[in-house]
C-alpha positions as CSV (number, residue, x, y, z in Angstrom):
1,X,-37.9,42.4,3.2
2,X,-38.9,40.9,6.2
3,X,-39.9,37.2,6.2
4,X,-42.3,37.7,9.6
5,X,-45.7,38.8,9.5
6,X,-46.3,42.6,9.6
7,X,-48.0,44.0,12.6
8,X,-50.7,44.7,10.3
9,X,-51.9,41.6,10.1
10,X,-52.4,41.4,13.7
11,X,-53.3,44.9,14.7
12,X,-57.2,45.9,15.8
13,X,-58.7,48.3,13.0
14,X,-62.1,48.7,15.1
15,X,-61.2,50.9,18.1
16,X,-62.3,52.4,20.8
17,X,-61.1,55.8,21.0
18,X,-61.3,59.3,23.0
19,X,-61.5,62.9,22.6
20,X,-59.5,65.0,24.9
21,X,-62.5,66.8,26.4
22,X,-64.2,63.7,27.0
23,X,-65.7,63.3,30.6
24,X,-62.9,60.9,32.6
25,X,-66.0,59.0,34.0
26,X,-67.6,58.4,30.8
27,X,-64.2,57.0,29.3
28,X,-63.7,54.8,32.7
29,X,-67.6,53.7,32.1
30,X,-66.3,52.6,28.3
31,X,-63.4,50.8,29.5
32,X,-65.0,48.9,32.2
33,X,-67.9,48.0,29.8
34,X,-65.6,47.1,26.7
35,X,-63.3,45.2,28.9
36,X,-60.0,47.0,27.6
37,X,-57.3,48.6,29.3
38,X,-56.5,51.6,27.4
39,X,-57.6,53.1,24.1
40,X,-56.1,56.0,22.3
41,X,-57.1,59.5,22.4
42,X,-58.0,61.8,19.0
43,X,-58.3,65.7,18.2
44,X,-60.9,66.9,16.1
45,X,-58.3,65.9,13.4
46,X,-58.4,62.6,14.2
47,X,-54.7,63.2,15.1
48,X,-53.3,61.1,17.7
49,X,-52.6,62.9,20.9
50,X,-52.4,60.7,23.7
51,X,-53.1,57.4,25.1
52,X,-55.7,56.7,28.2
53,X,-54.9,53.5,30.2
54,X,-56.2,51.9,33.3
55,X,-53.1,53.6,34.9
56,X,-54.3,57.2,34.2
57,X,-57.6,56.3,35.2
58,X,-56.2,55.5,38.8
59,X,-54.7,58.9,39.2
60,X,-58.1,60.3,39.7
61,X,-58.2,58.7,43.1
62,X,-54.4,60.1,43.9
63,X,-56.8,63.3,42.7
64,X,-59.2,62.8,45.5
65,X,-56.6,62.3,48.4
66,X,-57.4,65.3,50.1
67,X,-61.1,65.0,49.7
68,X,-60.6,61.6,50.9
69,X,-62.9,60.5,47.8
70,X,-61.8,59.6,44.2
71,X,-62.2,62.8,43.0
72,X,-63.2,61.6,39.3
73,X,-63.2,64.8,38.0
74,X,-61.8,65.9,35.0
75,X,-61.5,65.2,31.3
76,X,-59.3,62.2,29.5
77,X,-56.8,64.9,28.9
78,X,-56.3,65.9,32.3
79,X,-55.4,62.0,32.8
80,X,-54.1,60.4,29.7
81,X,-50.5,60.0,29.0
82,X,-49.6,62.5,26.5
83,X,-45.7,61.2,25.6
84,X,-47.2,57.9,23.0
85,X,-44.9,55.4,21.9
86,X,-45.9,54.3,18.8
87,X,-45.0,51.9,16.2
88,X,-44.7,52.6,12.3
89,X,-47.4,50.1,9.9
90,X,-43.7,48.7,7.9
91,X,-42.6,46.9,11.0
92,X,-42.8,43.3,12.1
93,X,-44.3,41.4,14.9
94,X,-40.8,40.6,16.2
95,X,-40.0,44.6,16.3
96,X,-43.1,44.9,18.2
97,X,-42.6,42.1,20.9
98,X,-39.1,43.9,21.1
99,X,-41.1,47.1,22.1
100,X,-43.1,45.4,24.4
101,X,-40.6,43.4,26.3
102,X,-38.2,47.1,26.7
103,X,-40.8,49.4,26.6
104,X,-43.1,47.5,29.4
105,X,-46.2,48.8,27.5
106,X,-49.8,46.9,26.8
107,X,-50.5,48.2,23.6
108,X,-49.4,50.4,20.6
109,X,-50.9,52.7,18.2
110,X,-50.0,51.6,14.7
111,X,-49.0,54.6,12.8
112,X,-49.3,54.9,8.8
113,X,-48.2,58.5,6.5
114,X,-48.7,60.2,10.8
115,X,-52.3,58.6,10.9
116,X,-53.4,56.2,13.2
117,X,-54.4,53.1,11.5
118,X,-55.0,50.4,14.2
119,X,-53.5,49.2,18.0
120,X,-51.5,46.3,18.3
121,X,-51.2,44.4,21.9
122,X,-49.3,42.1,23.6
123,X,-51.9,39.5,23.2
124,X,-52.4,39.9,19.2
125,X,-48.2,39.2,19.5
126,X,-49.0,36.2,21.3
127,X,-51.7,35.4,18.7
128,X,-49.3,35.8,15.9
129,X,-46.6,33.6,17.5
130,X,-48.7,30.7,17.7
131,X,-50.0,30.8,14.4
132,X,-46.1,30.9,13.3
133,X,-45.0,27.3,13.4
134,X,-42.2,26.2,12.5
135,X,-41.7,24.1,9.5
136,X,-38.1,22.6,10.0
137,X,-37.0,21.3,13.4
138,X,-33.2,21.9,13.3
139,X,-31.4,19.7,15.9
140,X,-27.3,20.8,16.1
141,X,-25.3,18.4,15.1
142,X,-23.8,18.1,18.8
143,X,-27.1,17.2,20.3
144,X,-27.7,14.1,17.8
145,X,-27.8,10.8,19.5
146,X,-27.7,12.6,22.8
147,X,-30.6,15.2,23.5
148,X,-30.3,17.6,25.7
149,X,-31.0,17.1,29.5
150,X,-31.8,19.7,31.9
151,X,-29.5,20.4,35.0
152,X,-30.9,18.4,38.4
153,X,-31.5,21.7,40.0
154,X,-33.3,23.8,37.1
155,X,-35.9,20.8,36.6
156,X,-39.5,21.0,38.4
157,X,-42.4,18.8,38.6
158,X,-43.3,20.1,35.4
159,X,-40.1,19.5,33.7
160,X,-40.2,17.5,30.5
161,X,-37.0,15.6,31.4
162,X,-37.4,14.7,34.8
């Protein structure tokens, strides 16, 4: 049992999500307006089956090339990034800022019993490692009565032991 807090606790239930036949406009309209960067996409199932990002949205410009116009044709599933990495409900919020750091993405779809269930991000990782403080402040035995000091040419104006 893990003693960190599950990405459950700091996952978004309320989400904005897609069809695949939605108009790419209309889902580029939504994230503009909601101020996010991605949001998954659902079948009539409510099964997960891709993810729509900024990213994809940009490729309707690469689209337009040859018009020499964003084309901004085209449904969220001719755009959205069908291969999702997910992350299962029973991990932790180390496990996901692992994912984050190697996988390089912004968000994640929570997944539960092959449902989705909620999207965690990098920021509600941040969030979740400042509300984790720690209650015991070991100090090695080797750096009593001599803290550590920073080497001359790793230390900056902002440097606490300059």
């Amino acid at each position: 049992m893990s003693t960190y807090p599950s990405v459950t606790k700091y996952m978004a239930t309320r989400l904005i999500t897609f069809t695949p036949d939605t108009d790419i406009r209309e889902a580029m309209d939504i994230l503009i307006k909601k101020k996010i960067s991605g949001a998954p996409v659902l079948d009539e199932n409510k099964q997960l089956v891709g993810m729509l990002s900024e990213v994809d949205c940009l490729k309707t410009i690469l689209e337009g090339l040859y018009h020499k116009k964003p084309s901004q044709k085209g449904t969220v599933e001719d755009f959205m990034s069908k291969s999702v990495k997910t992350i299962n409900a029973n991990k932790n919020i180390f496990d996901a800022a692992s994912e984050f750091v190697h996988a390089g993405y912004k968000r994640l779809p929570v997944i539960e019993d092959g449902k989705l269930i909620g999207q965690i991000s990098r920021s509600d990782i941040l969030r979740a490692i400042q509300a984790i403080r720690p209650t015991i402040k070991h100090v090695p035995d080797s750096w009593k009565n001599r803290p550590p000091t920073m080497a001359d040419h790793k230390k900056s104006r902002h440097s606490a032991n300059s």
